[in-house]
Steps between C-alpha positions, in 0.01 A plus 500: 500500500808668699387844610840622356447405136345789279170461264386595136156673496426147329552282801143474603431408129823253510322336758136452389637366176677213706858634444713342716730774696895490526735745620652683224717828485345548846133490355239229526479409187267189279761255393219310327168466524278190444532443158885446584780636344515260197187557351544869595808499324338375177185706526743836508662320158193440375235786614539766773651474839472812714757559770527709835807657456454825758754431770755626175626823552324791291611871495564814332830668440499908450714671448590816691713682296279690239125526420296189427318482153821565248708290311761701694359304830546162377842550419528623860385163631614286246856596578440481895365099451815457281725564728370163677394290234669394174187579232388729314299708618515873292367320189234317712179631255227607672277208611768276488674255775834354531629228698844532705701506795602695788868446543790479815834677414666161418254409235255312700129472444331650823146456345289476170253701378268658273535867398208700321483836385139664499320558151323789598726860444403647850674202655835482344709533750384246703577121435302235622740209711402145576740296694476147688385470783731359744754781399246818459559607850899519434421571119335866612732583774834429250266720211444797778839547593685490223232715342459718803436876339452349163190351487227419757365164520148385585389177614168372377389334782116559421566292173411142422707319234309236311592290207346331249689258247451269226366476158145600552633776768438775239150421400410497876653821585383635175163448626536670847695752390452642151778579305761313695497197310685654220805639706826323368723361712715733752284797481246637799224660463249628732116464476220636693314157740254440583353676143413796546537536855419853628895549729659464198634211640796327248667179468810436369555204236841380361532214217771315723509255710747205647363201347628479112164541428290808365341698823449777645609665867180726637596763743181589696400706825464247816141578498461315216704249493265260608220625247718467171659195639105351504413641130809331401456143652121507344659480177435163364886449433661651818582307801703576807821433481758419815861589529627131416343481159655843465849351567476242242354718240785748552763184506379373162546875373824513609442829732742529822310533831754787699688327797507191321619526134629847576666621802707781639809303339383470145550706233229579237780337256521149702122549565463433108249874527758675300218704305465677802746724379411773289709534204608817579574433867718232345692781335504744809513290807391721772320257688591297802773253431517598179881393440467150631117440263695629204779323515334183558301556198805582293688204606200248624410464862685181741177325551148570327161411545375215319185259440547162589310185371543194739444179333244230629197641738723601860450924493815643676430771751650803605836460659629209275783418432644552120845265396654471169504134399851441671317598803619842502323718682352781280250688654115466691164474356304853608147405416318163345236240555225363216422705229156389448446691146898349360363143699793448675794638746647790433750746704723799495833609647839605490774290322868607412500700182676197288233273586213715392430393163174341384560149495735445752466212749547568836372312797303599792480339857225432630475292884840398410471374152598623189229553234631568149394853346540738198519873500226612278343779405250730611182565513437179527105566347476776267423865642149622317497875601350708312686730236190676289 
């Protein structure tokens, strides 16, 4: 391992458990691990795959401007994150998580990520910030300055970030952690682990996850990372998962991994994330690049993000070529490979907005040949979270 690349509190675990290690957002990190990515793939469908997911960035976003624990304090911070990100966050209930995206002036997605406002009333106030982890580094530096004297923000460096997906994921962590089995989905809640432990020590659980499937995300103190990550894996349905089932799983869902399907160019419009904006930021504006996301969604975007189905068994990778079937170039495949789940190729990128309808057949080149395509739509396997 390069001295230079950074490790989970899980690496030693990673390890025992025969991951093999790969470079990754500058972490050393279990692509697979012996079972291989296939079967892991179709054990997370099937059962319980549990993930390492702590080189993500976690912190905590106060604001500075009145007294934490009113209503009065949330509006505070809720209107400091909206000045950088296009959701809504003011009618954010307590509890409850939203996904969106930090924003350039010109429109551009500079990052995705997960927004959560505490349940508890002595925390409002605060919100709760996960971002990816390649860009956390320039994530909090862009939130701190333009926030400077607003709100104060906290990394949570001595956190762990677990996850746990798939169908049987909520009877597992239903068992380890009482009560959290019945959260729906995009709501956080924190729980005291290890039971009854006498530093009041808490975890905390969200019903999300980046798979399609039901799961959870378990925020935990580094000290016990390793601990819950073991109660977890002696679960009869949970086994490790890498990062390259993890891709596929998030492929067939149609998710966008940031610097591939979304970039500093895209707009949440091409992106195809348009319920990213809140309804009423819709209405305002307000936000970064608000003029240019607007009027794209009024009039429809140039190019858009789009699943692709490739015919015969060839997967097309990132970087491919897309040509109408006059050999028109029309845009480049983002992310694909073999959906194992769907039992086939699949792939997503950007084509020109009047070739974006279902159906359409395109072609993609692949070492020089042309393989016939259709756009299709996505997710390409159902989504199964969990609504209550």
């Amino acid at each position: 391992m390069s001295e230079s690349l950074k490790t989970t509190p899980l690496n030693e675990l990673h390890r025992s458990l025969g991951g093999k290690m790969v470079e990754f957002a500058g972490y050393d990190m279990p692509v697979q691990y012996p079972m291989g990515v296939l079967k892991e793939h179709q054990h997370t469908r099937e059962n319980a795959g549990l993930f390492d997911v702590s080189h993500m960035g976690q912190a905590f976003l106060t604001t500075l401007e009145t007294k934490i624990g009113t209503p009065e304090a949330h509006e505070k911070i809720a209107a400091a994150i909206e000045t950088l990100v296009p959701g809504e966050i003011k009618k954010l209930k307590q509890g409850g998580m939203r996904y969106s995206v930090l924003l350039n002036d010109d429109g551009g997605i500079l990052d995705d990520l997960m927004i959560t406002r505490p349940i508890r009333d002595e925390n409002q106030g605060t919100l709760y910030l996960v971002v990816n982890a390649a860009m956390k580094e320039q994530d909090f530096a862009l939130i701190e300055q333009k926030l400077d004297g607003k709100a104060k923000l906290e990394r949570a460096e001595r956190r762990a970030l677990l996850a746990i997906q798939g169908p049987k994921a909520a009877d597992v962590v239903e068992r380890i952690i009482p009560g959290a089995g019945t959260q729906t989905f995009m709501t956080m809640r924190p729980y005291p682990w290890p039971l009854n432990n006498a530093d009041g020590m808490k975890v905390l659980v969200s019903r999300c996850g980046y798979t399609g499937e039901d799961g959870f995300e378990i925020s935990v103190p580094v000290g016990f990372a390793e601990q819950l990550a073991k109660v977890l894996l002696a679960e009869p349905e949970v086994e490790p998962i890498g990062l390259g089932a993890r891709d596929s799983l998030r492929l067939e869902a149609g998710l966008c991994l940031y610097g591939h399907d979304l970039t500093p160019e895209t707009s949440p419009i091409e992106g195809n994330i348009g319920f990213a904006i809140g309804k009423r930021r819709r209405e305002e504006g307000g936000f970064p690049g608000a003029e240019r996301i607007l009027r794209e969604r009024e009039e429809g975007p140039k190019r858009l993000r789009v699943g692709i189905l490739p015919e015969g068994r060839a997967p097309a990778r990132e970087g491919a070529e897309i040509q109408s079937k006059d050999g028109k170039t029309i845009g480049t495949v983002t992310s694909g490979g073999f959906g194992p789940t769907f039992g086939g190729p699949i792939a997503m990128g950007f084509v020109e907005a009047n070739f974006s309808k279902t159906g359409t057949e395109i072609n993609l080149i692949v070492r020089g040949k042309a393989l016939p395509a259709k756009i299709a739509d996505m997710p390409f396997v159902p989504q199964r979270y969990y609504r209550g």
